[in-house]
C-alpha positions as CSV (number, residue, x, y, z in Angstrom):
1,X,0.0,0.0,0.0
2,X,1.6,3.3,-1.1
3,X,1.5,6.5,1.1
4,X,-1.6,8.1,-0.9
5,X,-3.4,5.1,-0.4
6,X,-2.4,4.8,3.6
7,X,-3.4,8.5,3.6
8,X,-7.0,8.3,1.6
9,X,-8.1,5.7,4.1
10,X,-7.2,7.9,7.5
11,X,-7.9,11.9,5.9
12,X,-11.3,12.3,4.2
13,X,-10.7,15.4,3.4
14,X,-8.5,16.1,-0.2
15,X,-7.1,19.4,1.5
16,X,-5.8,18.3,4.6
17,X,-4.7,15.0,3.2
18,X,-2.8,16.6,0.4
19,X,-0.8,19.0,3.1
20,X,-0.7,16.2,4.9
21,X,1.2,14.6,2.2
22,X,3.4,17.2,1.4
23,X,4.9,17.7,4.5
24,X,6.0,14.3,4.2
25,X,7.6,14.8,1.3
26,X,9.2,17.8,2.4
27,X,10.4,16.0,5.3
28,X,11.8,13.5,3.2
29,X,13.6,15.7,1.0
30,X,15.3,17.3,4.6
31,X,16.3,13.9,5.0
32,X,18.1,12.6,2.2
33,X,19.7,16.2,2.0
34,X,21.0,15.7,5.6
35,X,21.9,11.8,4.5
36,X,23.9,13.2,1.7
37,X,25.4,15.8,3.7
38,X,26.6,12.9,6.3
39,X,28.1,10.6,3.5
40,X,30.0,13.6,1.8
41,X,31.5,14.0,5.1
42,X,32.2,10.6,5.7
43,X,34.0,10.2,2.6
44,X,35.9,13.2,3.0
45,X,37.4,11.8,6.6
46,X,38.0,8.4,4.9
47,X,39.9,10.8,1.8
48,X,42.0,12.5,4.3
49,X,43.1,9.4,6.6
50,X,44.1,7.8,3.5
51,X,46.1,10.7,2.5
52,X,47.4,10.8,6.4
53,X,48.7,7.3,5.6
54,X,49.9,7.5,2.3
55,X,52.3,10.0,4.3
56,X,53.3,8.5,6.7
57,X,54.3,5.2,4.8
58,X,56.3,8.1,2.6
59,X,58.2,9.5,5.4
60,X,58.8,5.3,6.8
61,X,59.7,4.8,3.7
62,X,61.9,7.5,3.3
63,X,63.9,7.5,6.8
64,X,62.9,3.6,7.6
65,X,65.0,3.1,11.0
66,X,67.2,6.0,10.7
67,X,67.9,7.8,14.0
68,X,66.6,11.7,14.3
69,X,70.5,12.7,14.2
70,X,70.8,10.8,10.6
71,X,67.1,13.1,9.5
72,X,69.1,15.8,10.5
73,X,72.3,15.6,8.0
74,X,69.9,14.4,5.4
75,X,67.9,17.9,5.7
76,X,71.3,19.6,6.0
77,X,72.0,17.7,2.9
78,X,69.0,19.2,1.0
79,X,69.3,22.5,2.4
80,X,73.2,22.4,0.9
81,X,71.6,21.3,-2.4
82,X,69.3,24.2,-2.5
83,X,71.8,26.7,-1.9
84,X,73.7,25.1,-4.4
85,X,70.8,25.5,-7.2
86,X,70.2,28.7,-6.1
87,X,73.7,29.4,-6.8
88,X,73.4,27.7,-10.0
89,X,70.3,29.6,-11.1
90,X,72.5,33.1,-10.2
91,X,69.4,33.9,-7.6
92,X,72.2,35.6,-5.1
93,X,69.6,37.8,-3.3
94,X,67.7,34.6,-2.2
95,X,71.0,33.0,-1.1
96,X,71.6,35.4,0.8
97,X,67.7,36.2,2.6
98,X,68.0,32.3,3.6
99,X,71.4,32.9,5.2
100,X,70.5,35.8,6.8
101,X,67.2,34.0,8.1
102,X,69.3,31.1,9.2
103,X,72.2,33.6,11.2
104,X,69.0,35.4,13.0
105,X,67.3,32.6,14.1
106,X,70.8,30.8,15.8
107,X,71.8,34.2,16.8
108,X,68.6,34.5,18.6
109,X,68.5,30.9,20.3
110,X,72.3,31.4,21.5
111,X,71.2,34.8,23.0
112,X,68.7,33.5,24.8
113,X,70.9,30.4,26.0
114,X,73.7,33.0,27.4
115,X,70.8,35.3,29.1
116,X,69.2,31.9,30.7
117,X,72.9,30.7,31.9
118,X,73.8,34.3,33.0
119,X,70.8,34.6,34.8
120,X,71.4,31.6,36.7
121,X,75.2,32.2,37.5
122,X,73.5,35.7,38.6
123,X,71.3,34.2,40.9
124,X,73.7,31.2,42.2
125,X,76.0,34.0,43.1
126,X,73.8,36.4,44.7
127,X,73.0,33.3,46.9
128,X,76.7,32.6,47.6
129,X,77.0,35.9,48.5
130,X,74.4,35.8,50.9
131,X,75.6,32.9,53.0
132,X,79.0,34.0,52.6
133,X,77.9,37.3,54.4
134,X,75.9,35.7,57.1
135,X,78.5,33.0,57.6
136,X,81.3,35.9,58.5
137,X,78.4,37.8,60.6
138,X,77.9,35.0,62.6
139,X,81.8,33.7,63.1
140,X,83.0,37.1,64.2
141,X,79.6,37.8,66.8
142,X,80.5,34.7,68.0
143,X,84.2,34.9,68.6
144,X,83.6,38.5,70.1
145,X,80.7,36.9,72.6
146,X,83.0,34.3,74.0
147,X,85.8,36.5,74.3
148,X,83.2,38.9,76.5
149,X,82.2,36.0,78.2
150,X,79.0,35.1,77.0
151,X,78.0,31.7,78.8
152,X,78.2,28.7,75.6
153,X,74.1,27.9,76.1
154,X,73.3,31.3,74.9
155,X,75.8,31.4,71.9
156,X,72.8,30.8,69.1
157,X,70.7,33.9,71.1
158,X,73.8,36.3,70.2
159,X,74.0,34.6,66.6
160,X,70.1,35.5,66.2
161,X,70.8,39.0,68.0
162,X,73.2,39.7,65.0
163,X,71.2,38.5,62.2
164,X,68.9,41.1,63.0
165,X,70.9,44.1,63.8
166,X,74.5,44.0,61.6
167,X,74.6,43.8,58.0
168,X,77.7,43.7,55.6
169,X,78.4,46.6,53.6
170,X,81.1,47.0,51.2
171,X,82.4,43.9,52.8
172,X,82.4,44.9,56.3
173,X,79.7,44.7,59.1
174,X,78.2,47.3,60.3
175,X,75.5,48.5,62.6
176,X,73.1,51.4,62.7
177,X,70.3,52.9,64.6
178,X,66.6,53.4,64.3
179,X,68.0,56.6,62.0
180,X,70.0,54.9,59.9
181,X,73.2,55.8,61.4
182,X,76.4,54.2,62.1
183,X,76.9,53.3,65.8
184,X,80.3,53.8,66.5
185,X,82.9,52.9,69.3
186,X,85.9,54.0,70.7
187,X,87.7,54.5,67.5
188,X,85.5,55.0,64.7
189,X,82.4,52.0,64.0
190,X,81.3,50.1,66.8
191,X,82.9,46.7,66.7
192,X,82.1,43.1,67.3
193,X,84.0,42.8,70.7
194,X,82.2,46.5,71.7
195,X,79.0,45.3,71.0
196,X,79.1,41.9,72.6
197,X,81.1,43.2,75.4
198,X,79.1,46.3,76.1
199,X,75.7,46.7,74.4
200,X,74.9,42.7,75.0
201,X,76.1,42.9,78.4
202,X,73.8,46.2,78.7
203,X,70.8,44.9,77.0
204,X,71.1,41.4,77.6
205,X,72.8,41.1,81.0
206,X,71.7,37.1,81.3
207,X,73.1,35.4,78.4
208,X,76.5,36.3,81.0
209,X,77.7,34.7,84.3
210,X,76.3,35.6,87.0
211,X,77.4,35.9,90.6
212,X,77.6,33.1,92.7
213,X,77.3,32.7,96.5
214,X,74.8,34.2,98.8
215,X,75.2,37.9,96.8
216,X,73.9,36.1,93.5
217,X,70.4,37.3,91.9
218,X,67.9,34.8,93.3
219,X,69.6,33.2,96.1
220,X,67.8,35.4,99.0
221,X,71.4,34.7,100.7
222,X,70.5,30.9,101.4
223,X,69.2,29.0,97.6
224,X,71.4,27.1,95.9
225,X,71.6,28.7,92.1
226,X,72.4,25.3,90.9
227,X,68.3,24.4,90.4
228,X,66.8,26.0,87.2
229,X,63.3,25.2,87.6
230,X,63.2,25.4,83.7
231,X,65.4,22.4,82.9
232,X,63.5,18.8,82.6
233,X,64.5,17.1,85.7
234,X,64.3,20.2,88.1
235,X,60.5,21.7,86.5
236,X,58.9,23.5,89.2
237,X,56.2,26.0,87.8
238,X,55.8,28.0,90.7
239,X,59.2,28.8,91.2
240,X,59.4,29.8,88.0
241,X,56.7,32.1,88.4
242,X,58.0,33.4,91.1
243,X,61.7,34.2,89.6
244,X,59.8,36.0,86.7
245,X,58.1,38.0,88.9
246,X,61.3,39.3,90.9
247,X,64.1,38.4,88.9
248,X,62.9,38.4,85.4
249,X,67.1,38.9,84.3
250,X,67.5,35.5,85.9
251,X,64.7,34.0,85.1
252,X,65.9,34.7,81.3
253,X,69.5,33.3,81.8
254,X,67.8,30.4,83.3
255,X,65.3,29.4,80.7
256,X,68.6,30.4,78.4
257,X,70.1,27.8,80.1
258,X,67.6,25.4,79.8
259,X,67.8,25.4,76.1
260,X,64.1,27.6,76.3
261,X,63.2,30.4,74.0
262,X,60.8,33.1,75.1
C-alpha cells in the first residue's frame, strides 16, 4: 500500500490530506539532503586518513630506521643542495635572505641560552653571596661573645641578636640605629667585641655569668643557684613564676640555660 493510499483511508478530506502529504515529502527531501550531507563528510574523513597514511608510509619509507641525528644531516644535505641551485640559477639575493634567516634565528637561540645561563650564574651567586655574608656575621659575633664572656648555652641567642641588627656593607659589618646611622665605638664604628662586650652585656645582662654565693640574683642569701626550675628534671612552675616576677634577668638566663626560648 503506497503512502496516498495509507493516507485516503485515515484523511477524508482532499485538502488536509494533500498538506498532509506534502509535509512528508518535504520532510523527506530534509532527509536525504542531511543523508547526503553525512556521507559527503564521511568520505571526505575516509579521503584524508588515507592521505594521512599514504604520508606517513612516505616519510617510513623514506627515513625507515634512521635515528633523528641521521634526518638531520639528510635535511642539511638538502638545504646544501638548495643553496647550491640557487647558486646555479644566479638567484644571489635569495642566497643570501636564507642565510640571513638562518644567522637570525641561531643568533637569537644562543642569545637567549647565554641570558638563561647568566641569569642563573646571577642568581647562584647572589646566593653565595648571601651565605658568605651571614657565615662571616655570625663567626666574628661569636668569637667577640665568648671572648666577653657570654656563657656557651646562649651562643645561638647572640648569633640571632646579630642576624637582625648587623649587615655587611662594602664587605664589612656594620650597625646602625633606628635613623639609619652608624653606631660607632671607641675608635670609629662600633665593633664586634664592643658590642658583645658592652651593648649585650647592657641589653642582655643574662646570656652572661652571674654571681655566685649568697650575693647572686635569686639566692635570698641561702638558695642554691644550681636548680633552674626550667630544665626537665628540676621543673617547678611556681618557682618559675615566682623568679619572673622578681628576677625576670634570671629568670631569662635560666630558661637560656635550659635550652628555652621566650
Amino acid at each position: 500500500m503506497t503512502l496516498e493510499e495509507l493516507l485516503a483511508q485515515s484523511i477524508e478530506d482532499d485538502e488536509k490530506r494533500q498538506e498532509v502529504l506534502d509535509a512528508i515529502k518535504q520532510d523527506r527531501a530534509g532527509l536525504e539532503a542531511n543523508k547526503q550531507k553525512v556521507l559527503d563528510d564521511l568520505k571526505k574523513q575516509q579521503e584524508r586518513a588515507t592521505k594521512m597514511e599514504g604520508t606517513l608510509q612516505s616519510l617510513q619509507s623514506a627515513f625507515g630506521d634512521r635515528t633523528p641525528d641521521d634526518v638531520k644531516a639528510m635535511m642539511d644535505r638538502l638545504e646544501n643542495d638548495e643553496m647550491a641551485r640557487l647558486a646555479a640559477e644566479g638567484k644571489t639575493d635569495e642566497i643570501i635572505k636564507k642565510h640571513k634567516e638562518k644567522w637570525d634565528a641561531e643568533r637569537k637561540s644562543a642569545e637567549q641560552s647565554w641570558q638563561q645561563q647568566l641569569e642563573e650564574a646571577t642568581n647562584r651567586a647572589s646566593t653565595l653571596e648571601q651565605k658568605l655574608t651571614q657565615e662571616l656575621v655570625d663567626n666574628r659575633a661569636m668569637a667577640a661573645a665568648s671572648k666577653a664572656g657570654v656563657i656557651p648555652e646562649a651562643l645561638d641567642v647572640v648569633k640571632m641578636l646579630a642576624k637582625s641588627q648587623w649587615q655587611l656593607e662594602d664587605g664589612e659589618p656594620v650597625l646602625r640605629d633606628k635613623d639609619g646611622n652608624i653606631v660607632t665605638g671607641k675608635q670609629g664604628a662600633l665593633t664586634f667585641e664592643e658590642w658583645a662586650a658592652e651593648q649585650l652585656r647592657e641589653s642582655h645582662p643574662y646570656i652572661f655569668p652571674q654571681p655566685k654565693g649568697g650575693n647572686a640574683p635569686g639566692n635570698n642569701g641561702n638558695a642554691s643557684t644550681k636548680v633552674n626550675p626550667w630544665k626537665s628534671d628540676q621543673r617547678n612552675l611556681t618557682e618559675q613564676a615566682r623568679i619572673k616576677r622578681h628576677e625576670p634577668e634570671l629568670a631569662k638566663r635560666l630558661m637560656v640555660e635550659a635550652g628555652i626560648q621566650e
